[in-house]
TORNUVO-250771 format. One record per residue (C-alpha): residue in one letter; x, z, y. Coordinates in steps of 0.1 Angstrom, whole numbers, plus 5000, padded with zeros to 4 digits. Layout:
% TORNUVO-250771
aXZY
...
***
This chain:
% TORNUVO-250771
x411943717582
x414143467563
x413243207588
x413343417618
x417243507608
x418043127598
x417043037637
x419143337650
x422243227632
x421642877639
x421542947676
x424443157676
x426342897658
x425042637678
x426242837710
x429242937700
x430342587697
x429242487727
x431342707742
x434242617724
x433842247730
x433442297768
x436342527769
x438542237748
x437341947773
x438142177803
x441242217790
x441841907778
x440441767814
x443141957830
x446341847814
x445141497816
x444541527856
x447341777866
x449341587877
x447841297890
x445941597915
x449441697923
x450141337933
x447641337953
x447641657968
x451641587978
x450541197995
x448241358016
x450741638026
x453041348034
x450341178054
x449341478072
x452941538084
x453441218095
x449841208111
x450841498133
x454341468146
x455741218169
x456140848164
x459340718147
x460041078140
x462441148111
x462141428087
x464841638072
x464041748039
x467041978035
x466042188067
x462942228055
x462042638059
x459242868046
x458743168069
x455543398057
x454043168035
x454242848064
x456142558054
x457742428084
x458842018084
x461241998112
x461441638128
x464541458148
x464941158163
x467740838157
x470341058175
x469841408156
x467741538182
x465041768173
x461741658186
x458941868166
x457942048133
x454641958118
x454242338098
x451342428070
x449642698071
x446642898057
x444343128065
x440543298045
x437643168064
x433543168052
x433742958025
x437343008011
x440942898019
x441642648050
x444842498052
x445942308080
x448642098091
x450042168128
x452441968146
x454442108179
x456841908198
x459742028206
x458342238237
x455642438212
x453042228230
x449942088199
x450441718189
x447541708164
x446241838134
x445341778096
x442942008083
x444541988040
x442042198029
x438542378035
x435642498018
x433142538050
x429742538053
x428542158055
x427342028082
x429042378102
x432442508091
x433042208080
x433042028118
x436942198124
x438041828107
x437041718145
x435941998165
x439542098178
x440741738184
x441641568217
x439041528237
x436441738217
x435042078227
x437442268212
x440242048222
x443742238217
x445841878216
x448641948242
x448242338241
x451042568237
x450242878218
x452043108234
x450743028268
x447742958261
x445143178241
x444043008215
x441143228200
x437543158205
x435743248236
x433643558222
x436843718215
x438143618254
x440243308246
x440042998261
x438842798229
x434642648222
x434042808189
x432442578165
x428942618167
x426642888143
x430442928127
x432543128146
x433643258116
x435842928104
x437042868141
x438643178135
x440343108107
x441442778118
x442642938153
x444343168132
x445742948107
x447142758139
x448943078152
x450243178121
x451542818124
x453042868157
x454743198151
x456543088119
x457542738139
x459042968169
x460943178137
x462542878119
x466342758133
x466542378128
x470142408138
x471342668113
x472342598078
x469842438055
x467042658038
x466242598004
x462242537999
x460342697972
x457342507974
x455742597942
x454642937968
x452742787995
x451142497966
x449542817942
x447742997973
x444842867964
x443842617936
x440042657941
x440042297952
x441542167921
x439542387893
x436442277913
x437441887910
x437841977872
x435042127863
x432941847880
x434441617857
x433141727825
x429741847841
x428341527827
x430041607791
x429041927791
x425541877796
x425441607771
x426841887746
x424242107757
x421441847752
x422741827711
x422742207709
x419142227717
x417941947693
x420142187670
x418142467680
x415042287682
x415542167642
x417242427622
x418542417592
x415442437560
x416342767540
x416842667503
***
């Protein structure tokens, strides 16, 4: 009985700081690569814009607008005139959160696209990184949203739905709309708008916690390899 209760608390003990360890190098995981994941996050943001709006096209941070959780980046040319937005958006699809990157000219008519973020299925879902571009079957490039009707073709619009994943051509499509409807909202010739961005960034963090954890998956399982030698070898009862 004595022996049967010395293994019991040695597992328990054992587990218990397991547990505590992993929690302490999550943690500790995190603050170290906070903000270089926020560096990164905010380079490809700044790629993505540029990626999707017109050549030579000059940004203007301090008219910068959020309208229903969009953040619209309006875009001028040398002589102050307003030639497009490219606007961020999200939207739930199969796997998770998909956040895209739209740009309009100054007509509402698609330059391109950045999908920022997705959690598709592989090899399905995850096909809206090309799917929609010009030249593609679901080519929207040069398509204006509000005369044209950009949801898939089971639900009567004019748009190839990925296929086997209609369900993440609709959230894209809709992530695109939501795009365009904030975009036709914003007024680049009113006074500036101050930009909370910390709203549109905490949406969803998924991503992030899931680039973490993978981290100190290797750690962890070294930690867990110690604890069963632990278990394996208790203690000798005096």
């Amino acid at each position: 009985m004595k022996r049967l209760e010395s293994n019991f608390i040695n597992m328990v003990v054992s587990t218990t700081l397991v547990a505590l360890l992993a929690a302490g190098i999550l943690g500790f995981v995190n603050d170290k690569t906070k903000e270089t994941i926020a560096d990164a996050k905010k380079q490809k943001q700044e790629q993505a814009i540029k990626a999707v709006l017109p050549e030579n096209a000059m940004l203007d941070a301090a008219k910068v607008q959020v309208i229903n959780n969009c953040t619209i980046n309006p875009a001028f040319d040398a002589d102050g005139n307003f030639v497009g937005a490219a606007v961020e958006s999200n939207e739930n699809g199969f796997g998770g959160n998909v956040k895209v990157m739209t740009g309009f000219d100054a007509e509402g008519n698609i330059i391109d696209y950045v999908v920022l973020e997705q959690a598709e299925t592989p090899g399905l879902g995850v096909k809206m990184l090309e799917w929609f571009k010009k030249g593609n079957k679901g080519d929207i490039v040069g398509k204006n949203p509000e005369t044209n009707n950009l949801t898939v073709s089971k639900d009567g619009g004019e748009v190839d739905a990925i296929t086997a994943a209609t369900i993440s051509s609709r959230a894209f499509l809709s992530a695109v709309n939501a795009a365009f409807a904030a975009y036709k909202q914003a007024n680049f010739a009113g006074a500036p708008v101050e930009v909370v961005a910390e709203e549109t960034e905490a949406i969803n963090d998924s991503t992030d916690l899931a680039e973490v954890v993978e981290e100190v998956v290797e750690v962890a399982t070294e930690v867990a390899k110690e604890a069963k030698v632990t278990l394996n070898n208790p203690v000798p009862n005096k």
